[in-house]
C-alpha positions in Angstrom: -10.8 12.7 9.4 -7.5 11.8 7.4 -7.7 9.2 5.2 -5.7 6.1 6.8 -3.6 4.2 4.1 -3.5 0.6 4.4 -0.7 -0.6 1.7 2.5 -0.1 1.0 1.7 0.1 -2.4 -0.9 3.1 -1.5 2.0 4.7 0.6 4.9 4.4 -2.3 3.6 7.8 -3.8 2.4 9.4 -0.9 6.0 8.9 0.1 7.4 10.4 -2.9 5.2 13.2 -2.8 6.3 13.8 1.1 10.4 14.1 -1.0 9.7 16.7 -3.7 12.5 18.8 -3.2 16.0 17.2 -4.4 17.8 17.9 -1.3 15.4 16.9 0.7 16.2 13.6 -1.5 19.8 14.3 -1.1 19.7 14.5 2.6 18.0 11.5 3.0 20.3 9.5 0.5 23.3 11.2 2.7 21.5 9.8 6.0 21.2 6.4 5.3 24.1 6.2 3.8 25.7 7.0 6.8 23.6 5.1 8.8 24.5 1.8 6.4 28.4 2.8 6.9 27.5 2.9 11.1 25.8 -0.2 10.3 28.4 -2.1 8.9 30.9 -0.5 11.4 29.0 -1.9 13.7 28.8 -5.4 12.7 32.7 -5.8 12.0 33.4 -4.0 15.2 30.9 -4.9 18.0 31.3 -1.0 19.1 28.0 -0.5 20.4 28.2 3.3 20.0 27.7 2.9 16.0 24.2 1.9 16.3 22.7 5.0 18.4 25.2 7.1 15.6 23.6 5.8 12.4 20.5 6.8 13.7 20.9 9.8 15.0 22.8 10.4 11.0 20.0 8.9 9.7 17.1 10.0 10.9 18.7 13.7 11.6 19.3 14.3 8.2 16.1 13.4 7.0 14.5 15.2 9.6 16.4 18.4 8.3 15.5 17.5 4.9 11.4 18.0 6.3 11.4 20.5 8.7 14.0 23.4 6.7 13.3 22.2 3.3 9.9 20.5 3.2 8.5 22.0 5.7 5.6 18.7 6.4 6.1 15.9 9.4 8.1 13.1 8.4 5.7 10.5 7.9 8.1 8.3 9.9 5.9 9.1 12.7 3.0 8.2 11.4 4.1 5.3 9.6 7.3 4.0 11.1 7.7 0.7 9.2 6.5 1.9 6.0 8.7 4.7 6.2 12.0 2.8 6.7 11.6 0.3 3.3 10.6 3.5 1.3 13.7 5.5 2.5 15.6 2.4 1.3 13.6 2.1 -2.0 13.8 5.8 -2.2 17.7 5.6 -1.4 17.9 2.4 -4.0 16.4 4.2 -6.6 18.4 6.9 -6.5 21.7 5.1 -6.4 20.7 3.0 -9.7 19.3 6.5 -11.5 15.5 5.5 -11.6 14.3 8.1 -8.8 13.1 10.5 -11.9 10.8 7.9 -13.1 9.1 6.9 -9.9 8.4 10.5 -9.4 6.9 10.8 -12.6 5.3 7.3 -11.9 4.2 8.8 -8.7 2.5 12.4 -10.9 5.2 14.2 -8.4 6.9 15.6 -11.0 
């Protein structure tokens, strides 16, 4: 049986460790970026057709990034919720510079 985790704290570096390879990384910072542009399209537009887009940006490039690169299961479909605030952390910490750290902080790299 596979060990359920129960925090977010517990699924930080079990997220990191699903994101070892850099372009995986890089396709998921390209993703949500995309999806934040569709996002804020969105909400100074009203087109409707922005929202199903940043998704489908989103979430396909990250999906890429695991099945071609990664080759594991996005643990978006296991844990859904978890998985969206650690893309953004992930994403955050890679825009400020600090992703090397939590990796390290992580024993990923």
């Amino acid at each position: 049986m596979e060990h359920r985790l129960t925090s977010f704290a517990e699924f930080w570096p079990f997220y990191l460790g699903e994101h070892r390879h850099p372009l995986n990384r890089t396709l998921h910072f390209v993703g949500s970026s995309l999806g934040l542009v569709c996002w804020i399209g969105f909400l100074s537009t009203f087109n409707y057709w922005l929202i199903p887009l940043g998704l489908l940006l989103g979430y396909g490039c990250a999906w890429i990034g695991h099945f071609f690169i990664e080759k594991n299961k996005p643990a978006s479909f296991t844990y859904p919720l978890w998985s969206f605030l650690a893309d953004w952390r992930m994403w955050f910490c890679m825009l400020t510079g600090r992703i090397n750290a939590e990796l390290k902080r992580a024993k990923v790299l």
